[in-house]
C-alpha positions in Angstrom: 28.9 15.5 -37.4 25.5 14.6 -35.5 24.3 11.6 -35.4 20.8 12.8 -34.1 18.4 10.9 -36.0 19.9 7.3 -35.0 20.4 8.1 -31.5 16.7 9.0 -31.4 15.9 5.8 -32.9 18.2 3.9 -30.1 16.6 6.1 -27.5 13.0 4.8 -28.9 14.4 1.2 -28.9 15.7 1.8 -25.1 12.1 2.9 -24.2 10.3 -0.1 -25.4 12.9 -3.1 -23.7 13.8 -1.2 -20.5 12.5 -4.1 -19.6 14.8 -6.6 -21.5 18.8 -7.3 -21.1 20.4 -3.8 -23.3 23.9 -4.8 -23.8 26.3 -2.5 -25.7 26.1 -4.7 -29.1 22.5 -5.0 -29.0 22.3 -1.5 -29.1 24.6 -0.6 -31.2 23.7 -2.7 -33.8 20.4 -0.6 -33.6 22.4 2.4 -34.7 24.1 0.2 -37.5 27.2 1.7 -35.8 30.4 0.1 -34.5 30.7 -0.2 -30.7 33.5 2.2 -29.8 32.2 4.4 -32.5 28.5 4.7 -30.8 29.8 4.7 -27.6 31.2 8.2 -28.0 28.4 9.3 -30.2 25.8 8.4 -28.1 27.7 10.3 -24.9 28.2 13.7 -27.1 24.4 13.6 -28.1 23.0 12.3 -24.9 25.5 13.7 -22.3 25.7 10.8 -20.3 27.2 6.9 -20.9 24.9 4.2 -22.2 24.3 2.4 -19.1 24.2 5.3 -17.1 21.4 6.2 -19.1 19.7 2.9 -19.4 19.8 2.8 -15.5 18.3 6.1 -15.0 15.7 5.4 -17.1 15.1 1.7 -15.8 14.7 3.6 -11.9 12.3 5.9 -13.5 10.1 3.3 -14.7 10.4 1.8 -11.2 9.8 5.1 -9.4 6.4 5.1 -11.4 5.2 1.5 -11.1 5.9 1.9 -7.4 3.3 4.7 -7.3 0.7 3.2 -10.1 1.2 -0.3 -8.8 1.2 -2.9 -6.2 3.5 -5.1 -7.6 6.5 -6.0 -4.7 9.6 -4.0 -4.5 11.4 -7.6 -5.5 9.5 -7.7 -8.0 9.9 -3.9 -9.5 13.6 -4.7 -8.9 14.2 -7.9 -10.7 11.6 -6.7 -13.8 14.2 -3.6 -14.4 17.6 -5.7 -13.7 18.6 -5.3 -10.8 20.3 -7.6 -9.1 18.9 -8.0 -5.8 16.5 -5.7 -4.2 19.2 -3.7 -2.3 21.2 -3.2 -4.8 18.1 -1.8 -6.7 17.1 0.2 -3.7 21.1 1.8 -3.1 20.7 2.8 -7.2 17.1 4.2 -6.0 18.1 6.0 -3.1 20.6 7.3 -4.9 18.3 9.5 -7.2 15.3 9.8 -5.4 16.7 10.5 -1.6 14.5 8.1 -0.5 14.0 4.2 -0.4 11.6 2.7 -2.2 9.2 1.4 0.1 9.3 5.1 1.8 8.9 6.7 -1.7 5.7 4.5 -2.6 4.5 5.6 0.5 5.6 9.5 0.9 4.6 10.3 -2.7 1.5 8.5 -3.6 -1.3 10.1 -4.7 0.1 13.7 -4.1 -0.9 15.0 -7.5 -5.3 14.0 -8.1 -5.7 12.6 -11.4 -2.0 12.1 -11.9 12.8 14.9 -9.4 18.8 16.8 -10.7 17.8 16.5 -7.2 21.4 15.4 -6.1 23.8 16.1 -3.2 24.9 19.3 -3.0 20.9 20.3 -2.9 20.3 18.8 0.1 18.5 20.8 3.0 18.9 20.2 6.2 16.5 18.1 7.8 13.9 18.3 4.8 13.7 15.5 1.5 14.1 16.4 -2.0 12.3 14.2 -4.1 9.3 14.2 -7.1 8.5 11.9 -9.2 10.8 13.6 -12.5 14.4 14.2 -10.1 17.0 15.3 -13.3 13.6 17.8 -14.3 14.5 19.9 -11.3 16.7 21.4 -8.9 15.8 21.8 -4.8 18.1 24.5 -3.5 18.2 27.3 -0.9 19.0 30.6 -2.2 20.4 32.9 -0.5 19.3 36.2 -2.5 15.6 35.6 -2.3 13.7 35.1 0.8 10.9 36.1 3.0 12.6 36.9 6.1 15.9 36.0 7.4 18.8 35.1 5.3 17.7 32.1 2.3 14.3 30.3 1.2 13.9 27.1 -0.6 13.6 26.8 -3.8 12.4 24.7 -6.7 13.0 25.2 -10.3 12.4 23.6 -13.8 15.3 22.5 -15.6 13.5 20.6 -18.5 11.6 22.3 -21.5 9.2 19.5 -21.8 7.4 17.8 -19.2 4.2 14.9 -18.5 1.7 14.7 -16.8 1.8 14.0 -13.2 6.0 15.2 -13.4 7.0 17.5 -10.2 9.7 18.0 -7.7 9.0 18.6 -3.7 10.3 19.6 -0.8 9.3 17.8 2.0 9.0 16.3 6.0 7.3 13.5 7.3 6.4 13.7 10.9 4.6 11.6 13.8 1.4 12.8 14.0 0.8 10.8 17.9 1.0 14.5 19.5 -1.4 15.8 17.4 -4.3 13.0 17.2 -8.0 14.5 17.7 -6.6 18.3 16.3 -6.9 20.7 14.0 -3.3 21.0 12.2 -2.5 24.1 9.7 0.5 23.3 7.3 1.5 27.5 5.9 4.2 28.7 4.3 5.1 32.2 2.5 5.0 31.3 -1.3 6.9 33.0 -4.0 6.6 32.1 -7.9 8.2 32.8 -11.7 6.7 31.9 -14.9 5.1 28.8 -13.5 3.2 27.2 -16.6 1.9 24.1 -15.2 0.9 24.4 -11.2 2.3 24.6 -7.4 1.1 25.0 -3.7 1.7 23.8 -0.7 0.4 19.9 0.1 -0.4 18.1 3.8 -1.5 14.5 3.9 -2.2 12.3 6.8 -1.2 8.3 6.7 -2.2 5.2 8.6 0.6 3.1 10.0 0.2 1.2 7.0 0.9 4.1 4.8 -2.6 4.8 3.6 -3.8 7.8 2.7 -6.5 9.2 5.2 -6.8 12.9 4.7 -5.0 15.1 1.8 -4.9 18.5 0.7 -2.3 19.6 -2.3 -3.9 23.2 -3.6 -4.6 21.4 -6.6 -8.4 23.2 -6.8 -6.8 26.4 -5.5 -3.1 26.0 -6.9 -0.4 29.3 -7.6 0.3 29.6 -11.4 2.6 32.5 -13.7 4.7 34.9 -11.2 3.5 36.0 -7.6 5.2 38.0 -5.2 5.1 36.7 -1.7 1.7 35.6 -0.1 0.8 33.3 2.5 -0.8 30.2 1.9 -2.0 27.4 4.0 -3.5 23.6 4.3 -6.0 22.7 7.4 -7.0 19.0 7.9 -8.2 17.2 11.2 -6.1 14.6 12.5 -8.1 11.3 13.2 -7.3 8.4 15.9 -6.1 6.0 13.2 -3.6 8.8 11.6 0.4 8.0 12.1 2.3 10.6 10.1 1.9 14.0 9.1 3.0 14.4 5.4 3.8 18.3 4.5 5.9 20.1 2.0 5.9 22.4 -1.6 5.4 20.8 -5.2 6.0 22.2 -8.5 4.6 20.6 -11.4 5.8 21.4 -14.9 8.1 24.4 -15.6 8.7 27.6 -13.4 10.9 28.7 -10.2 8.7 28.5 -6.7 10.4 29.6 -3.2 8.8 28.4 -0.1 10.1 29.9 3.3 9.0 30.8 6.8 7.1 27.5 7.3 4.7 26.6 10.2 2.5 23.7 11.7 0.0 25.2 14.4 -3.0 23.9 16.0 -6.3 25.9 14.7 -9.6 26.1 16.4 -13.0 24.6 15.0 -13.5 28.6 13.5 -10.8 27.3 10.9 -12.5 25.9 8.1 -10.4 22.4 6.9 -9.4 23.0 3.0 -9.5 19.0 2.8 -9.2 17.4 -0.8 -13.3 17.5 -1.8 -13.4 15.4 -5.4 -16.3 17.5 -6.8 -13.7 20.2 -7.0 -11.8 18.9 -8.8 -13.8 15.8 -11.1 -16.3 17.2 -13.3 -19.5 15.7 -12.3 -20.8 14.9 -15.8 -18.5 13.0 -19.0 -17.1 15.7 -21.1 -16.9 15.6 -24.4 -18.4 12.6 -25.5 -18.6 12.8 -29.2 -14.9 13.2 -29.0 -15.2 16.7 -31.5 -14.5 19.1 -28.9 -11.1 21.1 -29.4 
């Protein structure tokens, strides 16, 4: 027998006091169940434990107010439950392959207008990381590839996703060997029935971790199913720039490959595909009178 219609209840009550202490009796009693009894249903419905589920979803809330907000890591921490900030940051790690301070800095404003990513996906020398980890899974397959013997990939494992949800693959590097240039992030692209967007994305930070220069394909991104085709970003490196941000996103449901990568110096012939927001913003308010469908 399912018990589907009070676990969705308790999964609504979760939502709304991630926030707040969730003990086992607390919740249960908001299934009008016994504890032993909605400990097991909760598993066989859910697939997970309780608190394993709680905690995911408490490090999810972080992941996003550490991208929508300046509030402190401490802070972010303490407001979800956690202990001490490195606990909270060894339970973030965990899921997101990166710390937090590294993730609010690595990720931010990656999708305009705004990832299970787990051990055995790990690539050599590249993160795996997003900002919906259990939506997808990073991997290299071995049966589909450009040239040589494997590509990365990255594909949907969720039927439903938000706005602003994606995985990446991704590097950070210095950038002190390439200040004054003109850099070209490309790759060899492959997709499958991708419904919401993907591309390649190359950002440039300050020491502090602010954004100077970005380009995600997001006016120019792949959508439904492409064979292989090259694709590339080209921004200008300035003085104040300290790391060279590059890697493949996909938002929302589909399968992308990425192989055959390259960062090369360009000449001034190369035009920059730089984020520009008239591209992307409309440049007059849309609907208005709110009866447009």
């Amino acid at each position: 027998m399912t018990r589907s219609k009070e676990i969705q209840t308790v999964l609504g009550y979760i939502e709304m006091n991630l926030c707040e202490e969730l003990t086992l009796d607390k919740v249960s009693e908001v299934a009008g169940f016994s504890k032993f009894y909605f400990h097991r249903a909760f598993q066989k419905e859910v697939g997970i434990p309780l608190y394993d589920y709680i905690r995911k979803r408490r490090l999810a809330s972080a992941a996003s107010a550490l991208l929508n907000t300046d509030v402190s890591i401490l802070d972010i921490a303490l407001t979800y439950h956690f202990e001490s900030q490195e606990s909270f940051t060894r339970a973030f790690k965990s899921i997101y392959q990166l710390p937090p301070g590294r993730y609010r800095s690595a990720i931010k404003d990656l999708i305009i207008g705004g990832i299970s990513m787990n051990k055995q996906n790990e690539i050599k020398d590249w993160i795996i990381t997003g900002t919906a980890p259990e939506k997808y899974l990073v991997s290299l397959d071995p049966n589909i590839y450009h040239m040589g013997s494997k590509s990365a990939t990255i594909r949907s494992l969720a039927d439903e996703f938000s706005n602003g949800e994606f995985g990446t693959i991704m590097q950070q590097i210095s950038a002190k060997n390439f200040i004054g240039k003109r850099m070209r992030f490309s790759g060899f692209v492959k997709t499958q029935d991708v419904e919401g967007w993907c591309g390649l994305w190359f950002r440039i930070d300050d020491a502090l971790g602010d954004t100077l220069k970005l380009d995600n394909m997001q006016s120019r991104s792949i959508k439904g199913t492409t064979e292989w085709n090259h694709y590339s970003c080209v921004l200008d490196i300035p003085k104040n720039g300290a790391i060279i941000n590059i890697g493949m996103l996909l938002s929302g449901k589909g399968q992308v490959w990425l192989d055959n990568v390259s960062l090369q110096e360009v000449g001034a012939n190369t035009p920059t595909t730089e984020f520009v927001p008239e591209e992307v913003f409309s440049d007059h308010l849309l609907n208005p009178l709110f009866e447009e469908v």
